[in-house]
C-alpha positions as CSV (number, residue, x, y, z in Angstrom):
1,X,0.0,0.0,0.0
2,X,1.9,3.2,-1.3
3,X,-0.9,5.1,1.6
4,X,1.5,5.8,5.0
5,X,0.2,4.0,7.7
6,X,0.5,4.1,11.2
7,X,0.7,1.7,14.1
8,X,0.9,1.4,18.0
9,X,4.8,1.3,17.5
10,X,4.3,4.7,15.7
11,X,2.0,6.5,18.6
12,X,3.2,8.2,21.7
13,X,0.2,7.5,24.1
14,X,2.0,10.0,26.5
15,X,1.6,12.8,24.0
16,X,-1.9,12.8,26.0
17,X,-0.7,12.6,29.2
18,X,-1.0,16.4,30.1
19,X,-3.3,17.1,27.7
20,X,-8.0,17.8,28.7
21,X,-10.1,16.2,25.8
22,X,-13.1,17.6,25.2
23,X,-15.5,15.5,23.2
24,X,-18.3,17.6,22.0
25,X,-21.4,14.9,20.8
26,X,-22.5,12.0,22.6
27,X,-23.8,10.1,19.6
28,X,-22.4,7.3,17.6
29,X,-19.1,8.4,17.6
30,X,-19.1,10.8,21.0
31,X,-19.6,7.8,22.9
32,X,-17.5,5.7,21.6
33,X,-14.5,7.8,21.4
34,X,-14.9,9.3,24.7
35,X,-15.1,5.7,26.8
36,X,-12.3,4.0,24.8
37,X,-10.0,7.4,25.4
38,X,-11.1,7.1,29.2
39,X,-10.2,3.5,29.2
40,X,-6.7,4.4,28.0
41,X,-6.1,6.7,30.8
42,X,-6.4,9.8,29.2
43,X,-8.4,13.0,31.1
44,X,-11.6,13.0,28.9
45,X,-14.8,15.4,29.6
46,X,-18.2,15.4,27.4
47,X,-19.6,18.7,26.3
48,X,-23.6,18.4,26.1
49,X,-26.0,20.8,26.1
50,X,-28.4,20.7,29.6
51,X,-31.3,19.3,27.5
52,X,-29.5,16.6,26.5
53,X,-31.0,13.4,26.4
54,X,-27.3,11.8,26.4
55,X,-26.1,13.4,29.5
56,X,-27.7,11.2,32.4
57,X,-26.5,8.1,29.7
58,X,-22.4,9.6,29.9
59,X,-22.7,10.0,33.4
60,X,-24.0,6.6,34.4
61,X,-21.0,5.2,32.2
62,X,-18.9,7.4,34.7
63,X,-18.1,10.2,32.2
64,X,-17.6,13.6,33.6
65,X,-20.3,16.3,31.8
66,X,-20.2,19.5,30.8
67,X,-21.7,22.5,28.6
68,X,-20.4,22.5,25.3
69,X,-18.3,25.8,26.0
70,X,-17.6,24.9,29.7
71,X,-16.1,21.5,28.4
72,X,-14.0,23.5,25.3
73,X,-12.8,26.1,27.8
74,X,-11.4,23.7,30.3
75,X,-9.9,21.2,27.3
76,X,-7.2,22.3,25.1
77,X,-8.1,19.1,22.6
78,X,-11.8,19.2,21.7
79,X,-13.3,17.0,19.6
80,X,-16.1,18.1,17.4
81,X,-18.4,15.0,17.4
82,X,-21.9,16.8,17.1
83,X,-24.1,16.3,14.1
84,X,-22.6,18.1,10.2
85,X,-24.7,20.2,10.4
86,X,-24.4,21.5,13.5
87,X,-21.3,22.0,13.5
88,X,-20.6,25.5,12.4
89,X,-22.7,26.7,15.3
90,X,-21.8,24.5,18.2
91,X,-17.9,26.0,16.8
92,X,-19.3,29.5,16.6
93,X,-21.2,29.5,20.1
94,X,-19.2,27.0,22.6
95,X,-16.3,26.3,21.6
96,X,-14.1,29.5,19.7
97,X,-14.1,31.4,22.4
98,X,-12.1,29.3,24.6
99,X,-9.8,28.9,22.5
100,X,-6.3,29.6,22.8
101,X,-3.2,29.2,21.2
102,X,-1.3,25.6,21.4
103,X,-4.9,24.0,21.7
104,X,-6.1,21.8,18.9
105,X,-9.5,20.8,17.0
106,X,-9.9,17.3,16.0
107,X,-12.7,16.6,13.5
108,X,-13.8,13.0,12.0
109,X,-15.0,14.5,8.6
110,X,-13.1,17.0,7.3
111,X,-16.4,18.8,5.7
112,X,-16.3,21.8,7.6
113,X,-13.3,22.8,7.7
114,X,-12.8,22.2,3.8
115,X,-15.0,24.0,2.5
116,X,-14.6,27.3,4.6
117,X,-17.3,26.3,7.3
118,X,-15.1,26.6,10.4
119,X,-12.7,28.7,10.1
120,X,-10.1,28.1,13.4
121,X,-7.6,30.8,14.7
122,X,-3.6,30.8,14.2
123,X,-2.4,28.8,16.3
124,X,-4.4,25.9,16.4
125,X,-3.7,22.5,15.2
126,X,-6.4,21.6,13.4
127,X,-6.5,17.3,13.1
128,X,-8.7,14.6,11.3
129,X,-9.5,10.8,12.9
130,X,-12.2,9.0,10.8
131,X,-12.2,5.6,11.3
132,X,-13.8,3.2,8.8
133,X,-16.6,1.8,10.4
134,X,-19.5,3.0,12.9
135,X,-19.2,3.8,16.3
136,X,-20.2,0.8,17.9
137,X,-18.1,-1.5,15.9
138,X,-14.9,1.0,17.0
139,X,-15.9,0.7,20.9
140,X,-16.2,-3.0,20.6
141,X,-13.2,-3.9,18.4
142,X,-11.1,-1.2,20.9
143,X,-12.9,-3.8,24.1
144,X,-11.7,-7.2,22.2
145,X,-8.3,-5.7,22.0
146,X,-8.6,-4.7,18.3
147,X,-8.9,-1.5,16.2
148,X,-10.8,0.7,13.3
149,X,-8.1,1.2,10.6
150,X,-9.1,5.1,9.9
151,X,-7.9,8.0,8.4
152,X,-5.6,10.9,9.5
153,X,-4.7,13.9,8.5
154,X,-3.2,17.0,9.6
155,X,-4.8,20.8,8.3
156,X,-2.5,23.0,10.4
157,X,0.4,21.9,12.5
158,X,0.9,25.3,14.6
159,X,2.6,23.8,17.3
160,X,5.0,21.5,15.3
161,X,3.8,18.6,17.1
162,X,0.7,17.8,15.4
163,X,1.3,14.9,13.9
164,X,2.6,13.4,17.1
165,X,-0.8,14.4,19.1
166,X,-3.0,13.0,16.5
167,X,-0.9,9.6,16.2
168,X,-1.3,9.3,20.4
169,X,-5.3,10.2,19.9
170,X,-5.8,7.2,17.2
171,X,-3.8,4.9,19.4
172,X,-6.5,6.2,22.3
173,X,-9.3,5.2,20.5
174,X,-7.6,2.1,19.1
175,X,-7.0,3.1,15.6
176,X,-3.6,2.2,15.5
177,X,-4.0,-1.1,16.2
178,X,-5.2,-1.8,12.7
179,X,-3.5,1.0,10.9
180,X,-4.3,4.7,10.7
181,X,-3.4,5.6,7.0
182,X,-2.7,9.3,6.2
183,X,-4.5,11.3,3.8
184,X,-5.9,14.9,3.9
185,X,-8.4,17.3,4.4
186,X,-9.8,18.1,1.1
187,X,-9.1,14.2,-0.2
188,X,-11.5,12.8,3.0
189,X,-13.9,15.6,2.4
190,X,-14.2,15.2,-1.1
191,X,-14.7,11.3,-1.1
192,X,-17.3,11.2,1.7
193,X,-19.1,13.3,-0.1
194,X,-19.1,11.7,-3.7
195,X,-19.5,8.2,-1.7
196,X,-22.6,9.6,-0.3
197,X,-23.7,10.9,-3.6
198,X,-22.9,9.2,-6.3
199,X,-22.7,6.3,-5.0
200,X,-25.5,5.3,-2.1
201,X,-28.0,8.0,-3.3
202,X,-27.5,6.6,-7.1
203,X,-27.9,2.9,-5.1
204,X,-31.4,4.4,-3.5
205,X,-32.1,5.7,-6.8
206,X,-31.4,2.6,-8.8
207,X,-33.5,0.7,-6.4
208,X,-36.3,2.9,-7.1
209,X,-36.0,2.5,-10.7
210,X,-36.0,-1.0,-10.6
211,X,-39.2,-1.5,-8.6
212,X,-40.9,1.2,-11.4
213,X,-39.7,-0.7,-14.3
214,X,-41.1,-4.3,-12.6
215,X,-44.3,-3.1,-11.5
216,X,-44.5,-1.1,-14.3
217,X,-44.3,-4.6,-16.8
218,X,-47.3,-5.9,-14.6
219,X,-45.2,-8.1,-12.0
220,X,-46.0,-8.6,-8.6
221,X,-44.7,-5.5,-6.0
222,X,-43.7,-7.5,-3.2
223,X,-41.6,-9.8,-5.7
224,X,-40.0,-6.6,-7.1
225,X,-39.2,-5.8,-3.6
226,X,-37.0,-8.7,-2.5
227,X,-35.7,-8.7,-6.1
228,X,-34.1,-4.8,-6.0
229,X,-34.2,-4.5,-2.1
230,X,-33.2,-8.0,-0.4
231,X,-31.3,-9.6,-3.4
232,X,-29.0,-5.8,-3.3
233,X,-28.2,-6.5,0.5
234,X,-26.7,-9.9,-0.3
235,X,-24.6,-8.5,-2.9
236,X,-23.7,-5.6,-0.8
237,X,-22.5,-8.0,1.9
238,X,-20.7,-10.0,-0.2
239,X,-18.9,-6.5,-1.8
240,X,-18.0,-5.7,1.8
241,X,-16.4,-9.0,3.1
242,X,-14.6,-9.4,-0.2
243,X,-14.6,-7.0,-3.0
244,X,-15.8,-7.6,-6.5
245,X,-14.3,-10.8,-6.5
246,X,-16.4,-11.7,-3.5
247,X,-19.2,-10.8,-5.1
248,X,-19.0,-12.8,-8.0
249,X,-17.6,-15.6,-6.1
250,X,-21.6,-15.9,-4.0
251,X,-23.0,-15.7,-7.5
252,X,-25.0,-18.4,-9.3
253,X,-23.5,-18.9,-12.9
254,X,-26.9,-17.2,-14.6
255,X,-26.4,-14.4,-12.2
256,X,-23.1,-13.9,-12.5
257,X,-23.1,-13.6,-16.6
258,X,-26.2,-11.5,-16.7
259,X,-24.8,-9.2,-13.9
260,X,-21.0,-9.0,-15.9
261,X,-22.5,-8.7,-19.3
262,X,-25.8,-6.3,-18.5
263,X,-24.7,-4.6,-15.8
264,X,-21.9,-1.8,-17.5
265,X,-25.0,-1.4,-19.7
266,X,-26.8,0.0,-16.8
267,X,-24.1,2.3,-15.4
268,X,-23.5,2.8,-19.1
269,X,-21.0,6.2,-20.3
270,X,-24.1,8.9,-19.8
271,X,-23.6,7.5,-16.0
272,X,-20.0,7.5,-15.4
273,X,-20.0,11.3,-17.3
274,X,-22.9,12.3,-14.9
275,X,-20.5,11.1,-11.9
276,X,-17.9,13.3,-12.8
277,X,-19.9,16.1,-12.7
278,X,-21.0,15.5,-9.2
279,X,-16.9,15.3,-8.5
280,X,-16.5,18.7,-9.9
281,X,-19.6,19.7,-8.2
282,X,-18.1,18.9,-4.8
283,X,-14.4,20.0,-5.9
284,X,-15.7,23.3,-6.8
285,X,-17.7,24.4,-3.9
286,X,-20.8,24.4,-6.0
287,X,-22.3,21.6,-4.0
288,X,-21.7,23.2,-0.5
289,X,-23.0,26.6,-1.5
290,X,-26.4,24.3,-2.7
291,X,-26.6,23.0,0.9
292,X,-26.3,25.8,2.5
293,X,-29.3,27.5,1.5
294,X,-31.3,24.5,1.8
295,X,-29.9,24.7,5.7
296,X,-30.2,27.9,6.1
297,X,-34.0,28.3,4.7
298,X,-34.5,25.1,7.1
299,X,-34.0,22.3,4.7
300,X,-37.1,23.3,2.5
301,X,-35.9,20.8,-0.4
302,X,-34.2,18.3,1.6
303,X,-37.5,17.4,3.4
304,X,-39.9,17.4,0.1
305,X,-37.9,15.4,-1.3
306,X,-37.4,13.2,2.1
307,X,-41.1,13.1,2.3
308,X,-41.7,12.3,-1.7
309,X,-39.1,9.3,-1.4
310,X,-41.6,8.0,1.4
311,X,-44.5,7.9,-0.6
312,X,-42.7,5.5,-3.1
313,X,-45.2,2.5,-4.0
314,X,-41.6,0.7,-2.9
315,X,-42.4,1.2,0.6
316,X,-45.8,-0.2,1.2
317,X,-44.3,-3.2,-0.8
318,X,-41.4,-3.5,1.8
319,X,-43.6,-3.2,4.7
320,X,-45.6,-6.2,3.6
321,X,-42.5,-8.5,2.8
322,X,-40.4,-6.8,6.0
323,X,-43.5,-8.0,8.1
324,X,-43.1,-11.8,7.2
325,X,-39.2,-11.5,8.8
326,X,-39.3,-11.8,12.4
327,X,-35.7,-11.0,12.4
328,X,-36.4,-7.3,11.4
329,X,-39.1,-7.0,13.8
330,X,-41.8,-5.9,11.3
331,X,-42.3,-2.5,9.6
332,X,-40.2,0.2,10.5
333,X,-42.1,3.6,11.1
């Protein structure tokens, strides 16, 4: 792999030792994070708002809690764990203005401070952790003794030391003991978003399409369902464990030709061209400044269309199949 990577050899856990954490976000990640750093011996705090729901959950799992800004003004490494969207104002209202010089940001998606959202001080070390799976998986491969490979990057190394703090954070959280590759800002950024985009919306879409065209040619809608819905998890399973070649090894012959030979067909030239747009889209800021009036006029288009996906003849179709599986529990609503 040409990517550095970095292992427990490579990390300084001490580079913590004098150093207040702030995590700010007790979801997925918050939680996780925040208990495997405490179970490494390093002096972790949560910063949650009073009406958090989360709070009397951190404090039962013996987690100091704070404010948001009381937590960022006692730290000087806080972690900005709360929601994307959020982000810019938890920055804005808690934690800038405590602030000072030789403390250091840590994000896990380097959207905001890519594209211009959050916009830190000089002299600030400004860091990136995003480890390759959820957070629950991270806090129980860090309890079996195992890691999250994840990313790492470094914006701004004020202090000249950067590199060194963010290696002993991802040893912390257990990254290091499956590899913490190196990468940067605008490469993680970028990605995440395409991923997102091109290639689990264009999934959502695709499903969609293929229930219309099914339906459409007078077949039956729950057999369209299991065919685009429950036959695309198996494959997606298979593409996880083992790549392509996974993929086509769980394949029946029939399945295997008509997916090879039809497939491209289907993510045919017109596709791959309209992907590359979306790239330059999110290269070129045009995609940012598109969600940031949605967010800013309260997400008028993001919930139509939310709401016009969920009136999809696909989902009354998936209820009645989902509610033969006991092992899903029924519909989900």
């Amino acid at each position: 792999m040409s990517t550095p990577v970095y292992h427990d050899d490579d990390a300084d856990l001490s580079e913590l030792n004098d150093r207040k954490v702030a995590i700010i976000g007790y979801g997925d990640h918050g939680a996780a994070q925040a208990l495997s750093l405490r179970d490494s011996g390093v002096d972790v705090r949560m910063g949650l708002p009073p009406t958090s729901v989360n709070r009397a959950r951190a404090e039962d799992q013996g987690l100091r809690v704070l404010t948001p800004g009381e937590a960022a003004a006692e730290a000087d490494l806080t972690v900005l764990l709360a929601p994307l969207a959020l982000q810019r104002f938890v920055y804005t209202q808690s934690i800038a203005p405590g602030l000072a010089e030789g403390d250091a940001l840590l994000f896990t998606d380097a959207f905001p401070i890519h594209y211009g959202l959050i916009d830190p001080p000089a002299g600030i070390d400004v860091l990136l952790l995003a480890p390759m799976a959820d957070g629950e998986q991270l806090r129980r491969q860090y309890h079996d003794g195992k890691g999250v490979p994840s990313f790492v990057a470094v914006e701004r190394d004020a202090s000249g030391g950067a590199w060194r703090l963010l290696l002993a954070y991802a040893k912390g959280v257990g990254a290091t003991r499956a590899g913490a590759l190196a990468t940067t800002f605008s490469a993680q950024a970028e990605v995440a978003r395409f991923g997102e985009q091109a290639v689990v919306g264009g999934a959502a879409a695709l499903v969609a399409a293929g229930f219309d065209t099914l339906v459409g040619a007078g077949l039956p809608a729950e057999a369209a369902y299991v065919a685009c819905v429950h036959q695309l998890k198996t494959a997606v399973d298979a593409l996880y464990a083992g790549g392509l070649a996974g993929l086509r090894e769980i394949e029946s012959d029939v399945a295997r030709y008509g997916s090879l030979t039809r497939g491209p067909r289907v993510v045919d030239e017109q596709v791959r061209q309209a992907m590359r747009q979306l790239l330059d889209e999110i290269r070129d800021g045009r995609f940012v400044a598109e969600w940031m009036v949605d967010e800013n006029a309260n997400r008028p288009t993001a919930t139509a269309l939310r709401e016009q996906s969920a009136q999809h003849p696909v989902e009354p179709a998936g209820d009645a199949v989902r509610a033969m599986l006991p092992w899903l529990g029924g519909p989900i609503r």
